[in-house]
C-alpha positions as CSV (number, residue, x, y, z in Angstrom):
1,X,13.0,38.1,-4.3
2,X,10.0,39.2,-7.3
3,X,7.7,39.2,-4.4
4,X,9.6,42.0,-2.6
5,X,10.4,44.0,-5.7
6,X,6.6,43.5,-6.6
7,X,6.3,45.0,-2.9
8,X,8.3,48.1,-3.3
9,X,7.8,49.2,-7.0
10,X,4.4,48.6,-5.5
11,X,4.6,51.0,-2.5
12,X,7.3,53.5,-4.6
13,X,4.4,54.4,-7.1
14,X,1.7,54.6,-4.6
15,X,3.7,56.9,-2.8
16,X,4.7,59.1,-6.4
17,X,0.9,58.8,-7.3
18,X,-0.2,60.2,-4.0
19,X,2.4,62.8,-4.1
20,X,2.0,63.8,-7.3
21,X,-1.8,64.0,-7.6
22,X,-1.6,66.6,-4.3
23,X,0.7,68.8,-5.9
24,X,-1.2,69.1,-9.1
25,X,-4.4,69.8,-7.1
26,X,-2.2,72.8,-5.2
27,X,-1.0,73.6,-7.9
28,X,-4.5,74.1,-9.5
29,X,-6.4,75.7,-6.5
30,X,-3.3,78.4,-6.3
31,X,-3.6,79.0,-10.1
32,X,-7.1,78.9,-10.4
33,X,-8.0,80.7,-6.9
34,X,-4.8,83.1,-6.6
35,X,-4.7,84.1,-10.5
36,X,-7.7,83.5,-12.0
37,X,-6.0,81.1,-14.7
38,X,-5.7,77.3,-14.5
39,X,-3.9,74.4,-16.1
40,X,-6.4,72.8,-19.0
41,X,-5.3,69.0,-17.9
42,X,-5.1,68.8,-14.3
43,X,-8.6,68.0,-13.8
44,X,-8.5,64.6,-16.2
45,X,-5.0,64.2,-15.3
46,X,-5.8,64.4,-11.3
47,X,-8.5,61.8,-12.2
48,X,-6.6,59.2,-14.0
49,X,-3.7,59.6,-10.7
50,X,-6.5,58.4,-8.8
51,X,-7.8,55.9,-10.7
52,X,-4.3,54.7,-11.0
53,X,-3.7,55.0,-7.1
54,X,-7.1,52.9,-6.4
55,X,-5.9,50.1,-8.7
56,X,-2.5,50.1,-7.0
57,X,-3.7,50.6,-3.5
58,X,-6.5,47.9,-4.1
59,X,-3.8,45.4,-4.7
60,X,-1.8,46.7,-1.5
61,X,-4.8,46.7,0.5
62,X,-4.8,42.4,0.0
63,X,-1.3,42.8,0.8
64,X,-1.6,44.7,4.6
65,X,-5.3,43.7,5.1
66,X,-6.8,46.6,5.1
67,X,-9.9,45.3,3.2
68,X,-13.0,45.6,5.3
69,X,-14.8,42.0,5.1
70,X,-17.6,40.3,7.1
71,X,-16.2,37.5,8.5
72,X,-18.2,36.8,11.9
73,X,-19.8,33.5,10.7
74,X,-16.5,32.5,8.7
75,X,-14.6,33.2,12.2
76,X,-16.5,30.8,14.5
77,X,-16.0,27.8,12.4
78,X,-13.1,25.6,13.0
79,X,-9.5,26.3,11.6
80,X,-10.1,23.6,9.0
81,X,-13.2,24.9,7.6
82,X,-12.2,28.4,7.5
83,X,-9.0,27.9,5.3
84,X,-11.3,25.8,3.2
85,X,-14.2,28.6,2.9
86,X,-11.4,31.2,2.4
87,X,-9.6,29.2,-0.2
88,X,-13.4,29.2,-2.3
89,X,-13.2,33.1,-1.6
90,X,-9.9,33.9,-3.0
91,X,-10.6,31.1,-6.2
92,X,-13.7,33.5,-6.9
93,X,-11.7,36.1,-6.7
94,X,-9.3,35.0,-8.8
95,X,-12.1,33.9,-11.6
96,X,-13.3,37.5,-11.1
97,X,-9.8,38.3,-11.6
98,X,-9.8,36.2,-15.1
99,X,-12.5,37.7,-16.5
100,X,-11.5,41.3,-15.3
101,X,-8.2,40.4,-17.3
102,X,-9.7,39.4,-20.2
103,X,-12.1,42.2,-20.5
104,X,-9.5,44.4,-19.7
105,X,-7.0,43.3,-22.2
106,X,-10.1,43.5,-25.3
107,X,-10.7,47.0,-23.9
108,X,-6.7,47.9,-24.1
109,X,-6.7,46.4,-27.4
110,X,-9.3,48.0,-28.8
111,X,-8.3,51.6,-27.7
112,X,-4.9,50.6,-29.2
113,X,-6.0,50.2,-32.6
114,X,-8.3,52.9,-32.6
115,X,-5.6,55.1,-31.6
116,X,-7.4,57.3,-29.5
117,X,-5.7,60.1,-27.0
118,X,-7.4,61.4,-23.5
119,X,-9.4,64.4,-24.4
120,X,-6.9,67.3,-22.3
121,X,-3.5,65.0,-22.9
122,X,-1.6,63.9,-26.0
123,X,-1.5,60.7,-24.2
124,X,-2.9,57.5,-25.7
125,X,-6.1,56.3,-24.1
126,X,-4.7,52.8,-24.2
127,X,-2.0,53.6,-22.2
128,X,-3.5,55.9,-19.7
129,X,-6.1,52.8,-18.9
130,X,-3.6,50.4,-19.1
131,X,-3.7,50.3,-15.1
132,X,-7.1,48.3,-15.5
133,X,-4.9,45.1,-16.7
134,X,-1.9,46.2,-14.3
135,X,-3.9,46.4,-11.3
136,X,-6.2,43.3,-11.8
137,X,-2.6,41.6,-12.6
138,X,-1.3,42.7,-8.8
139,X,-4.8,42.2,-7.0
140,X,-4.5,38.3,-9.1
141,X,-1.1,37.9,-7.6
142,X,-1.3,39.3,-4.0
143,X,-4.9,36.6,-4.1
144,X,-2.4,33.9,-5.3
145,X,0.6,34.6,-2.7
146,X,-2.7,33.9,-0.2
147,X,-4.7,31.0,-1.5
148,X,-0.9,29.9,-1.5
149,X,-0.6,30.8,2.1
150,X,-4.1,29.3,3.0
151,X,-2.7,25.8,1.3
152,X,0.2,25.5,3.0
153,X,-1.5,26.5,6.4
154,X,0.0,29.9,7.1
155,X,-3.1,31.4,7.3
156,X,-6.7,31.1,7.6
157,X,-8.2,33.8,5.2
158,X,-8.0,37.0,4.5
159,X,-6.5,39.6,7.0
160,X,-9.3,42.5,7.0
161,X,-9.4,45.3,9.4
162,X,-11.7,44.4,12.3
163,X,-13.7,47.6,12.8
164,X,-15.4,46.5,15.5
165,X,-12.7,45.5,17.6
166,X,-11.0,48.6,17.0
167,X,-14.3,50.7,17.5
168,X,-14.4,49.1,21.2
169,X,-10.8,49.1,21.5
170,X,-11.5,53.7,21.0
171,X,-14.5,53.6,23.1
172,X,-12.5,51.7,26.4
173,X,-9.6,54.6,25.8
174,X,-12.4,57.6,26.0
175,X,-13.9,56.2,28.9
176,X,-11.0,55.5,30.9
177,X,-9.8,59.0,29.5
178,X,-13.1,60.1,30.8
179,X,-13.1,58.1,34.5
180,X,-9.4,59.6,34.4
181,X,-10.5,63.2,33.9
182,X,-13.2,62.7,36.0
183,X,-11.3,61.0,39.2
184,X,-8.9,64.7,39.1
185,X,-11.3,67.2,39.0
């Protein structure tokens, strides 16, 4: 049940982040292009939507596989020895994880007491960056939902995108497009 509302808080602000980043830059080409004005923010606040959507979409990108990984060696060993290579993989990615956190949360501490605001936004800096400790948090538990699902043998390893099978998978499709065209001319 937290997993799923993890999920779709997860893909409701990716979604308001994506959305809301494109209007702002329309809005700022039209101003800037079609009246010679602009807004004084949009720039920094366009680049912390992104930042924020990267963090986010980092985290979803464990969750769908969308991560691009080299795998070829890892994929010709037996089942056993890849859920035990993979398991290594996501415990350093978890330490990474831990230190990211930690650094992250002296950084966020630090901005706090400082009081500092974003240079275009009365927004405080703390708070703006705060998606560096959010978005290590949801990268550290999609890594743990799969080191949980490499344990209990529901998977091997990380699902990536395999480029190369999709790459040859295109290439068939335009030749046979091709061989198609050719065989009705």
């Amino acid at each position: 049940m937290i997993y799923r509302t993890i999920n779709w808080i997860e893909e409701t602000i990716i979604c308001l982040l994506l959305a809301s980043m494109t209007l702002l830059v329309f809005v700022e080409v039209v101003m800037r292009f079609g009246f010679n004005a602009g807004v004084m923010w949009a720039q920094e606040a366009t680049l912390h939507l992104s930042a924020w959507m990267v963090l986010f979409g980092a985290s979803y990108g464990i969750k769908v596989g969308s991560h691009i990984g080299v795998d070829a060696l890892v994929k010709t060993m037996p089942s056993m020895t890849r859920r035990i290579i993979s398991g290594l993989a996501v415990a350093a990615c978890l330490f990474y994880c831990g230190l990211f956190t930690k650094g992250s949360w002296v950084y966020l501490a630090k901005m706090y007491k400082i009081g500092i605001e974003l240079d275009d936004m009365p927004i405080p800096k703390w708070i703006a960056h705060s998606i560096l400790l959010i978005g290590i948090l949801l990268i550290a538990i999609r890594l743990l939902a799969l080191l949980w699902a490499i344990i209990t043998g529901k998977a091997e390893g990380f699902s990536m995108t395999d480029e190369a099978k999709e790459s040859m998978h295109l290439a068939e499709e335009a030749k046979a497009a091709a061989a198609k065209e050719g065989d009705s001319a």
